[in-house]
mmCIF file of the N, C-alpha and C atoms, coordinates in Angstrom:
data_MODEL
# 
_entry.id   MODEL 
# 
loop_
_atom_site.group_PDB 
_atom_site.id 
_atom_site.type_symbol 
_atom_site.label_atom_id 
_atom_site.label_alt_id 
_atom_site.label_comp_id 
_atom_site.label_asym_id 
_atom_site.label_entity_id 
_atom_site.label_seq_id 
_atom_site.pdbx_PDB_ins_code 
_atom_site.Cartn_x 
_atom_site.Cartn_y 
_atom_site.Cartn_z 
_atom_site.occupancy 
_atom_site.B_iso_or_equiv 
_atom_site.pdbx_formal_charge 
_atom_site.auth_seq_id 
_atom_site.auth_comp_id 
_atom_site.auth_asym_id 
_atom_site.auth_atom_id 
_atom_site.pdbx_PDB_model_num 
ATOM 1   N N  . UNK A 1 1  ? 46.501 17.082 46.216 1.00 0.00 ? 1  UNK A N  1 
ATOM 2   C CA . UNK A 1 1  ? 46.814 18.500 46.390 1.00 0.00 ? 1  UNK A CA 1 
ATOM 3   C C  . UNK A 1 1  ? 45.902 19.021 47.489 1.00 0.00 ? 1  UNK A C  1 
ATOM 4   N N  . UNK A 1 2  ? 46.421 19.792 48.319 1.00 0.00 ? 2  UNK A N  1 
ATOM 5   C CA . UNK A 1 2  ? 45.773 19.708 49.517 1.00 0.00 ? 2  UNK A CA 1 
ATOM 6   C C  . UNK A 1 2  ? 44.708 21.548 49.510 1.00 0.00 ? 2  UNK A C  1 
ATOM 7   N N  . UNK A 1 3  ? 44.187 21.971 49.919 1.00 0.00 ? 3  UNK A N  1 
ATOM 8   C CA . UNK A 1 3  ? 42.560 23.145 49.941 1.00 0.00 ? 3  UNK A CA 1 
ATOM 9   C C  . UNK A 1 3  ? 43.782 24.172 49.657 1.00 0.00 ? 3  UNK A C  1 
ATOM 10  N N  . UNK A 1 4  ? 44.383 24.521 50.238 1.00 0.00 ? 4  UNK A N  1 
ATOM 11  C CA . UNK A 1 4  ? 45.639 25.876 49.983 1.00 0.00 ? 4  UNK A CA 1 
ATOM 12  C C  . UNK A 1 4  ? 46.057 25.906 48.743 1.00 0.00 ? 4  UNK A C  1 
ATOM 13  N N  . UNK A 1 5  ? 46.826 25.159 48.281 1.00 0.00 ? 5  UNK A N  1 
ATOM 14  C CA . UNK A 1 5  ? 47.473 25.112 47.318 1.00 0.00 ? 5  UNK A CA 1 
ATOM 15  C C  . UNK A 1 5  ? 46.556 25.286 45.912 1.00 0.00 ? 5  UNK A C  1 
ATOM 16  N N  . UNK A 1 6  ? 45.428 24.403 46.369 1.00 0.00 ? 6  UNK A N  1 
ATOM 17  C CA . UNK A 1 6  ? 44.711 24.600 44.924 1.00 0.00 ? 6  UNK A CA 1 
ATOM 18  C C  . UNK A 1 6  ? 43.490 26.395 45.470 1.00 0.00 ? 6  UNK A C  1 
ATOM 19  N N  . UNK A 1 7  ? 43.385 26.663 45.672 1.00 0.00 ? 7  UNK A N  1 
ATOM 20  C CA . UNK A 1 7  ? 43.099 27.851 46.468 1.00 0.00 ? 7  UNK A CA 1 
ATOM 21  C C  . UNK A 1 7  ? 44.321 29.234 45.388 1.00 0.00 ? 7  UNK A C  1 
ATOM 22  N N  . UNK A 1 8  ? 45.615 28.828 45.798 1.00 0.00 ? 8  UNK A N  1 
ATOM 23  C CA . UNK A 1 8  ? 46.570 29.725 45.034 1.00 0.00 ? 8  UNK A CA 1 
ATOM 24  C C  . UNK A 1 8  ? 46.790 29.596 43.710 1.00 0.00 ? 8  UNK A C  1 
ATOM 25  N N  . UNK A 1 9  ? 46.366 27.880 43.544 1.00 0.00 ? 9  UNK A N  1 
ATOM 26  C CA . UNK A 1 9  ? 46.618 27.933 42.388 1.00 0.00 ? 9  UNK A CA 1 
ATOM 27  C C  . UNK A 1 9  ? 45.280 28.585 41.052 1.00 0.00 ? 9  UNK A C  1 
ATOM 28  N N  . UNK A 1 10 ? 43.959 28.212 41.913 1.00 0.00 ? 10 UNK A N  1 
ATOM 29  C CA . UNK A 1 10 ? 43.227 29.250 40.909 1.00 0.00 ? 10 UNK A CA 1 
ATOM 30  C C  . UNK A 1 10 ? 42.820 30.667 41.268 1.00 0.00 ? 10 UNK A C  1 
ATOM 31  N N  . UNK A 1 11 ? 43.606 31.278 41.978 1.00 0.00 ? 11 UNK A N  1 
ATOM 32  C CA . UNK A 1 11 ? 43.502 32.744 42.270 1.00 0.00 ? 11 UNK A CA 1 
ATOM 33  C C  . UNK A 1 11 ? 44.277 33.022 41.100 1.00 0.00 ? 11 UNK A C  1 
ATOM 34  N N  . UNK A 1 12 ? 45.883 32.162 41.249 1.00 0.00 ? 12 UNK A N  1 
ATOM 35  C CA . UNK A 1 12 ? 46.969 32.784 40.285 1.00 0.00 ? 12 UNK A CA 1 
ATOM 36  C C  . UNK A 1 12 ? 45.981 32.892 38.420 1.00 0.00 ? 12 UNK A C  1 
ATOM 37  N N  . UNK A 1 13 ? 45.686 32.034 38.723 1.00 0.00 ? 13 UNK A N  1 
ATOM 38  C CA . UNK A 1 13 ? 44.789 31.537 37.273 1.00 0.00 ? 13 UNK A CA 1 
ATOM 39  C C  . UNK A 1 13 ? 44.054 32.624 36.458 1.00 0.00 ? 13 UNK A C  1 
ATOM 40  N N  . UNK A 1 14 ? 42.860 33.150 37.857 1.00 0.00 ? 14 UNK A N  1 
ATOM 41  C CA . UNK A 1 14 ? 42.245 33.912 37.827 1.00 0.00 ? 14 UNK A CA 1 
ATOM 42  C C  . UNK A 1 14 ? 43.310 35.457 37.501 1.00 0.00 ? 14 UNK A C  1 
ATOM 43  N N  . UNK A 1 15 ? 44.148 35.677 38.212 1.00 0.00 ? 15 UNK A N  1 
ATOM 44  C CA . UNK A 1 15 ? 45.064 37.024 37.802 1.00 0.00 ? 15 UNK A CA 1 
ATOM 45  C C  . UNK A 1 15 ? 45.492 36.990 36.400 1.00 0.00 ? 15 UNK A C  1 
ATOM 46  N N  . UNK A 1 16 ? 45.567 35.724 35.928 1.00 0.00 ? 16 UNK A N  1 
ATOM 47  C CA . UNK A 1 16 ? 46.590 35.223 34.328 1.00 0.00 ? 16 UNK A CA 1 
ATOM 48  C C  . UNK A 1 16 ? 45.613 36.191 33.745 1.00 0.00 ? 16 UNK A C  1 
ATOM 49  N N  . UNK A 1 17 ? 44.327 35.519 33.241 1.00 0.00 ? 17 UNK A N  1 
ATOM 50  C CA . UNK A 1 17 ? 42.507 35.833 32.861 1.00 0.00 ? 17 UNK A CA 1 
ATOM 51  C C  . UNK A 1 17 ? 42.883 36.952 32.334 1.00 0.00 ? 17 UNK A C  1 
ATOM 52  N N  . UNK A 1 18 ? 42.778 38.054 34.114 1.00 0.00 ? 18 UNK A N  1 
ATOM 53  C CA . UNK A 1 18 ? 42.544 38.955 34.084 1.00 0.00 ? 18 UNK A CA 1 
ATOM 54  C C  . UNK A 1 18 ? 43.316 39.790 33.342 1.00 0.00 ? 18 UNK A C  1 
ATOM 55  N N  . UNK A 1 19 ? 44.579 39.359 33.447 1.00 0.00 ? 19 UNK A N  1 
ATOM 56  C CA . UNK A 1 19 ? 45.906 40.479 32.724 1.00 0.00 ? 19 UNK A CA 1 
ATOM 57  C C  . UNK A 1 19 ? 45.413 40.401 31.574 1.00 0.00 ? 19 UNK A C  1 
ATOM 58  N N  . UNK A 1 20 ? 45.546 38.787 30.742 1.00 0.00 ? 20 UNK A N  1 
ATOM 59  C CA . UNK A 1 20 ? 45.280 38.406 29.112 1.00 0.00 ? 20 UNK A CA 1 
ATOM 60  C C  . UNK A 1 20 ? 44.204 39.312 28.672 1.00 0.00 ? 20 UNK A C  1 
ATOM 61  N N  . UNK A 1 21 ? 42.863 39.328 29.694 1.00 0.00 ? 21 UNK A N  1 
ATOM 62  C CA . UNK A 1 21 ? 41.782 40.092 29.414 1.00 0.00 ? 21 UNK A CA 1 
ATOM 63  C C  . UNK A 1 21 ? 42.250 41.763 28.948 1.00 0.00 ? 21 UNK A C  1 
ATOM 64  N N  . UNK A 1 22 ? 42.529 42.461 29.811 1.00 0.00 ? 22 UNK A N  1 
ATOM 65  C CA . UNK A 1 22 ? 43.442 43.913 29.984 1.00 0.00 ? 22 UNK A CA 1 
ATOM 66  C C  . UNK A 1 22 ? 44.764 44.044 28.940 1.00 0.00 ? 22 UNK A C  1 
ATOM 67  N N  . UNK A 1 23 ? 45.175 42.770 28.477 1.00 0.00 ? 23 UNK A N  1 
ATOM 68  C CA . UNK A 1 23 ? 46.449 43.320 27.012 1.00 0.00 ? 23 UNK A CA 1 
ATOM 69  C C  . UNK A 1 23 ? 45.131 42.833 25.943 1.00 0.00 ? 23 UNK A C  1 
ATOM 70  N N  . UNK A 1 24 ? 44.352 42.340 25.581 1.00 0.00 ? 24 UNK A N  1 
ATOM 71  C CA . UNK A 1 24 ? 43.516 41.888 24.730 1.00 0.00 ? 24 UNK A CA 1 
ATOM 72  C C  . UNK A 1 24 ? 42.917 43.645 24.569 1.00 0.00 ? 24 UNK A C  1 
ATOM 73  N N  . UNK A 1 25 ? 42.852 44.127 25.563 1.00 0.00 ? 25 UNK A N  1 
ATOM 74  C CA . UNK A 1 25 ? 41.712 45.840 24.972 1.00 0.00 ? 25 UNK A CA 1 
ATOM 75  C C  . UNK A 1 25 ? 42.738 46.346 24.881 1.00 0.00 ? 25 UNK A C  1 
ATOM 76  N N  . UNK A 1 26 ? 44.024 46.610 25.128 1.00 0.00 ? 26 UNK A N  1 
ATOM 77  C CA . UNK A 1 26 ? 45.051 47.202 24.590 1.00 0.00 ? 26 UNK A CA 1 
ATOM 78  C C  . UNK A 1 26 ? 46.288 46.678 23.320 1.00 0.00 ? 26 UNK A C  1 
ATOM 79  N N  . UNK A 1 27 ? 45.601 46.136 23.141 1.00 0.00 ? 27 UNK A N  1 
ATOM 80  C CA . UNK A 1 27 ? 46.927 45.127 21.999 1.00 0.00 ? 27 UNK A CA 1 
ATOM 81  C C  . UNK A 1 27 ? 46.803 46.070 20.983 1.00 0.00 ? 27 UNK A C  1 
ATOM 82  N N  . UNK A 1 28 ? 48.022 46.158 20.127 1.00 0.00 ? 28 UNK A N  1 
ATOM 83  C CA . UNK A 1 28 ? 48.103 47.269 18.866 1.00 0.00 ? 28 UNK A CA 1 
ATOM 84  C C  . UNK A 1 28 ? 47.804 46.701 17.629 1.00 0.00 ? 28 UNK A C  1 
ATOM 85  N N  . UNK A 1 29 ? 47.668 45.294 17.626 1.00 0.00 ? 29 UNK A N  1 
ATOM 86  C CA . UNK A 1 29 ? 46.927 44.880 16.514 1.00 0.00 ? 29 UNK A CA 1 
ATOM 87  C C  . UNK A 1 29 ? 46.040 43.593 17.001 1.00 0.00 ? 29 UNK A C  1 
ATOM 88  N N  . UNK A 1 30 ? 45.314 43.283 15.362 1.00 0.00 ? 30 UNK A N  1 
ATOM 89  C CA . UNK A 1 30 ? 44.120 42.243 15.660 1.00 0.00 ? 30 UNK A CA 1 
ATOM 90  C C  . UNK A 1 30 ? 44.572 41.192 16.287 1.00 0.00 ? 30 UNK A C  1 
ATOM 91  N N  . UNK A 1 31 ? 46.028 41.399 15.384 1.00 0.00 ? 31 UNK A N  1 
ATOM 92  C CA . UNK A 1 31 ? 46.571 39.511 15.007 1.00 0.00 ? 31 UNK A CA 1 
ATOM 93  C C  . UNK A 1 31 ? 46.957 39.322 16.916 1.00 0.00 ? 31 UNK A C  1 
ATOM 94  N N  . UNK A 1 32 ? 47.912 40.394 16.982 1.00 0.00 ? 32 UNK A N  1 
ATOM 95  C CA . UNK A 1 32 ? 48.094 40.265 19.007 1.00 0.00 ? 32 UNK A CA 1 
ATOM 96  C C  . UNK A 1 32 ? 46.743 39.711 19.612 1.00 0.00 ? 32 UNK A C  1 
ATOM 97  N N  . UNK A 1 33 ? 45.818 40.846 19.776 1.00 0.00 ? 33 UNK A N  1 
ATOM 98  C CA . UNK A 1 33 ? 44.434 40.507 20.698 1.00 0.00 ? 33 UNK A CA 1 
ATOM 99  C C  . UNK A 1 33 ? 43.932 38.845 20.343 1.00 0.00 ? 33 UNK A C  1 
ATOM 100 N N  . UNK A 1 34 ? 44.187 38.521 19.070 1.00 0.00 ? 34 UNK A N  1 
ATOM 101 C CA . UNK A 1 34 ? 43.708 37.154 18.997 1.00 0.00 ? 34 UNK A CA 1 
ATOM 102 C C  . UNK A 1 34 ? 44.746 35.999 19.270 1.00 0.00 ? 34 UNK A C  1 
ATOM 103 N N  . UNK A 1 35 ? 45.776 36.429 19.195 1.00 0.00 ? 35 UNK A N  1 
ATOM 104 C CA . UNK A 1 35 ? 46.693 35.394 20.125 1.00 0.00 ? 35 UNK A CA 1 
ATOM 105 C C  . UNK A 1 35 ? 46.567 35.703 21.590 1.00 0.00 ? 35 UNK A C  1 
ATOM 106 N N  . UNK A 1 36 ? 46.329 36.805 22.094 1.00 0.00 ? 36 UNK A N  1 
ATOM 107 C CA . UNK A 1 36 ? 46.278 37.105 23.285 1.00 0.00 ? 36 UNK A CA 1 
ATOM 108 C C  . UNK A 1 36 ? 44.956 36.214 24.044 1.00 0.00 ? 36 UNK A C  1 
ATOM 109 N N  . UNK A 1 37 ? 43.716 36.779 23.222 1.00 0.00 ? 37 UNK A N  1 
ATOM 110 C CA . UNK A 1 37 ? 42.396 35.873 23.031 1.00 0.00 ? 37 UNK A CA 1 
ATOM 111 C C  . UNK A 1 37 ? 42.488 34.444 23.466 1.00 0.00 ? 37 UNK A C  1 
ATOM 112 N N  . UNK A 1 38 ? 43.486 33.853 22.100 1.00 0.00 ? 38 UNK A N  1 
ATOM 113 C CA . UNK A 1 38 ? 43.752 32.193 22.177 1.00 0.00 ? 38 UNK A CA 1 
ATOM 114 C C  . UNK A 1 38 ? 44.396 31.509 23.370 1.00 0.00 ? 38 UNK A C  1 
ATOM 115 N N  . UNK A 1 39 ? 45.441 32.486 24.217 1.00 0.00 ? 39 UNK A N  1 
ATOM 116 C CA . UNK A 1 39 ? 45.981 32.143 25.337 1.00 0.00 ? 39 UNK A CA 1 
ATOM 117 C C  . UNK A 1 39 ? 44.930 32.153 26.709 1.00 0.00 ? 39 UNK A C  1 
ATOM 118 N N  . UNK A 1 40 ? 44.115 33.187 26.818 1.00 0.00 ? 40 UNK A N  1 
ATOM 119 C CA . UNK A 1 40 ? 43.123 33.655 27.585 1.00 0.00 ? 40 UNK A CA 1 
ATOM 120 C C  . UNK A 1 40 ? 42.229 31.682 27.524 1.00 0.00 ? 40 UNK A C  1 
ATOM 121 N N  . UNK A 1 41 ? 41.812 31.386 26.464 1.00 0.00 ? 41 UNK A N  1 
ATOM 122 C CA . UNK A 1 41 ? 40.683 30.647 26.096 1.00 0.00 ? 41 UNK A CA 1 
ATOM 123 C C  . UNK A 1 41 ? 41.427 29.462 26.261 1.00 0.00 ? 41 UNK A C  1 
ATOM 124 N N  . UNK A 1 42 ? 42.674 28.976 26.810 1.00 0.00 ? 42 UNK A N  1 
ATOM 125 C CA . UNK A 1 42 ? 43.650 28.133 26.434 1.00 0.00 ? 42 UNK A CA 1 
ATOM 126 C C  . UNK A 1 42 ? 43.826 28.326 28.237 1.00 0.00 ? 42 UNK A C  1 
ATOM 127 N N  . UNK A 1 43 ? 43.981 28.773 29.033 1.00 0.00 ? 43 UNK A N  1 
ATOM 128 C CA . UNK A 1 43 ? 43.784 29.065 30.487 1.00 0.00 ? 43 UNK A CA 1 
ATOM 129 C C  . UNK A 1 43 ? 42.652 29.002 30.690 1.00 0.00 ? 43 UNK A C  1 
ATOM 130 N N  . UNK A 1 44 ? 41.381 29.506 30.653 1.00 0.00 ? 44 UNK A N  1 
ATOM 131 C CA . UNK A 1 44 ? 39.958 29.309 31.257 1.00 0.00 ? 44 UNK A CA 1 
ATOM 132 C C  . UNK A 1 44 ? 39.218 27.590 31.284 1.00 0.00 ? 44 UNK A C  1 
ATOM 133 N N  . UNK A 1 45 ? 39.930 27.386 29.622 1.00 0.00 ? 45 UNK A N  1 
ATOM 134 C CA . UNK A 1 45 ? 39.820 25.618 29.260 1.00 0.00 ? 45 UNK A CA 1 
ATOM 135 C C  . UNK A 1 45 ? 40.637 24.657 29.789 1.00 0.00 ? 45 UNK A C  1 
ATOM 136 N N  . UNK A 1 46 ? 42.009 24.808 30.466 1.00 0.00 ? 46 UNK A N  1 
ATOM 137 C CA . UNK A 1 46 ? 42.173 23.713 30.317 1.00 0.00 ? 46 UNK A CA 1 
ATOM 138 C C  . UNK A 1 46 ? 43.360 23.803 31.487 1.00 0.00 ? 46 UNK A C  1 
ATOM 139 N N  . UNK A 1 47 ? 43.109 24.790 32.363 1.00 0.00 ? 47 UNK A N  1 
ATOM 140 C CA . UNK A 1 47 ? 44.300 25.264 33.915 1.00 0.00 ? 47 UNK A CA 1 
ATOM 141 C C  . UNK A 1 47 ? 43.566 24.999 34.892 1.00 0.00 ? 47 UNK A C  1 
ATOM 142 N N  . UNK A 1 48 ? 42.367 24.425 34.882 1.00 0.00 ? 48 UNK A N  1 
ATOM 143 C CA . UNK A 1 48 ? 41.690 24.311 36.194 1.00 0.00 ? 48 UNK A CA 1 
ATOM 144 C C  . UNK A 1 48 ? 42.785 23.273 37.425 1.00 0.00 ? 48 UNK A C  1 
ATOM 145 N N  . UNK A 1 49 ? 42.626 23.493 38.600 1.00 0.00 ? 49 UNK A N  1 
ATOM 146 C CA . UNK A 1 49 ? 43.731 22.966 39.588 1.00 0.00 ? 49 UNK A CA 1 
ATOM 147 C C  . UNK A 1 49 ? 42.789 21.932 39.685 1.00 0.00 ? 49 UNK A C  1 
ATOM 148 N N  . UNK A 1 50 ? 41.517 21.359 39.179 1.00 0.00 ? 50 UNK A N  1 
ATOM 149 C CA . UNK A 1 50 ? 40.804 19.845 39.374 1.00 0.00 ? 50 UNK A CA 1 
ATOM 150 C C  . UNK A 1 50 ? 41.329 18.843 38.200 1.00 0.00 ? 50 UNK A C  1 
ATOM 151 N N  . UNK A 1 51 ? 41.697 19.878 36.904 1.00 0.00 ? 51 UNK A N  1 
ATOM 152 C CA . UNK A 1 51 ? 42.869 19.095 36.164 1.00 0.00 ? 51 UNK A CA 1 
ATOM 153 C C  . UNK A 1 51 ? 44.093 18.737 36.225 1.00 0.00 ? 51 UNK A C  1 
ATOM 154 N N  . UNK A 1 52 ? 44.582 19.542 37.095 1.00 0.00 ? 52 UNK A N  1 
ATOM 155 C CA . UNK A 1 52 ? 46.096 19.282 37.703 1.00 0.00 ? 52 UNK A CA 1 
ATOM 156 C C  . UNK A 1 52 ? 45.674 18.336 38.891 1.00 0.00 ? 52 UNK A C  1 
ATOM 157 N N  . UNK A 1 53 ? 44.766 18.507 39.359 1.00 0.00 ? 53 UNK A N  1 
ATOM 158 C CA . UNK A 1 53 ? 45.137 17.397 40.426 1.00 0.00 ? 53 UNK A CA 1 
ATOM 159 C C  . UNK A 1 53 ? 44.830 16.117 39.801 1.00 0.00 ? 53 UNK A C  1 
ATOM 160 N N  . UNK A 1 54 ? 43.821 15.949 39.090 1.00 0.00 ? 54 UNK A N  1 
ATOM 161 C CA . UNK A 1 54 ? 43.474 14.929 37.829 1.00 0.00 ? 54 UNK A CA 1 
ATOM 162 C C  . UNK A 1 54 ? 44.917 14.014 37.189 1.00 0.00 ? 54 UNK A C  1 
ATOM 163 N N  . UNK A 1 55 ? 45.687 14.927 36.887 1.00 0.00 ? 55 UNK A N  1 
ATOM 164 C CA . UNK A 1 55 ? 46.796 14.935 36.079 1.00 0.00 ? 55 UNK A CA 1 
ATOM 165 C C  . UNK A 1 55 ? 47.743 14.286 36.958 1.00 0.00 ? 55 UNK A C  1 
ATOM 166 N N  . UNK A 1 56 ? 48.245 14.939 38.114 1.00 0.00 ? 56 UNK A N  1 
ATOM 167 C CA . UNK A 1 56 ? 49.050 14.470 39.366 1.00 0.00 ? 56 UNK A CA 1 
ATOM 168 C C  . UNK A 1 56 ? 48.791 13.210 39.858 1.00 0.00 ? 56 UNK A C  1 
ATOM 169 N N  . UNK A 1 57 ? 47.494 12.526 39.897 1.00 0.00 ? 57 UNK A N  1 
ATOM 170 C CA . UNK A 1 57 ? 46.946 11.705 40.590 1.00 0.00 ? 57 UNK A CA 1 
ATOM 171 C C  . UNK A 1 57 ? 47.056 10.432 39.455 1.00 0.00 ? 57 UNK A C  1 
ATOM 172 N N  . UNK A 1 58 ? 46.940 10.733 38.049 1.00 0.00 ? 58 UNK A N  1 
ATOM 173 C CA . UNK A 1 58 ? 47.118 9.847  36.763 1.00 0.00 ? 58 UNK A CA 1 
ATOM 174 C C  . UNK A 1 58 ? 48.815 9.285  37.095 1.00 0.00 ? 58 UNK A C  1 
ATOM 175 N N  . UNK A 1 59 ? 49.765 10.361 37.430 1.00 0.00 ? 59 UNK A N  1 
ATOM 176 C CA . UNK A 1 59 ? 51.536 10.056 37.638 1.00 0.00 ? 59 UNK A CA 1 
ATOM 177 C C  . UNK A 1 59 ? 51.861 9.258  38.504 1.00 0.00 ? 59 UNK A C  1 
ATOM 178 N N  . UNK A 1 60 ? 50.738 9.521  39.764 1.00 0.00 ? 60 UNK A N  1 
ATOM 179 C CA . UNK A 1 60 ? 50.655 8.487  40.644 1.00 0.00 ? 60 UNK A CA 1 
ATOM 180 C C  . UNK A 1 60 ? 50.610 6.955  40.698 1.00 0.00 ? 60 UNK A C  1 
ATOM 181 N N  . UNK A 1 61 ? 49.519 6.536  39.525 1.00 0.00 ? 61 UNK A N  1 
ATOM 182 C CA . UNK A 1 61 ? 49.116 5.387  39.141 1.00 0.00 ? 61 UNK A CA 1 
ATOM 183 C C  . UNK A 1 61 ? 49.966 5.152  38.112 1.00 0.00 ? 61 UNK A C  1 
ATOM 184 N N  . UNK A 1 62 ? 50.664 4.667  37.833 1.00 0.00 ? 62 UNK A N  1 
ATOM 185 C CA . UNK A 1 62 ? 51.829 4.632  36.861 1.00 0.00 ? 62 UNK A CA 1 
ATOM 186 C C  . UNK A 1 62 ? 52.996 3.954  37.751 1.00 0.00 ? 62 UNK A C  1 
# 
């Protein structure tokens, strides 16, 4: 994956964060904010574009 692409791809990442972050202080209940929470913590862990390229590069070898 070439400097651009992974560049967009954790800006986009970073915007996900941010929204999840912003419905998490507005959610109308607990049970929302903590699924909202779990998605947030579920993107910061495990969307990095060094895992996708990780991942891409595993399809390769195959």
């Amino acid at each position: 994956m070439n400097g651009v692409v992974r560049e967009e791809i954790d800006a986009a990442r970073e915007d996900l964060i941010r929204i999840l972050a912003a419905a998490i202080l507005v959610a109308d209940s607990r049970a929302e904010a903590e699924m909202l929470q779990k998605q947030m913590f579920i993107e910061i862990g495990f969307r990095s574009s060094e895992q996708i390229e990780l991942m891409e590069r595993g399809k390769g070898l195959r």
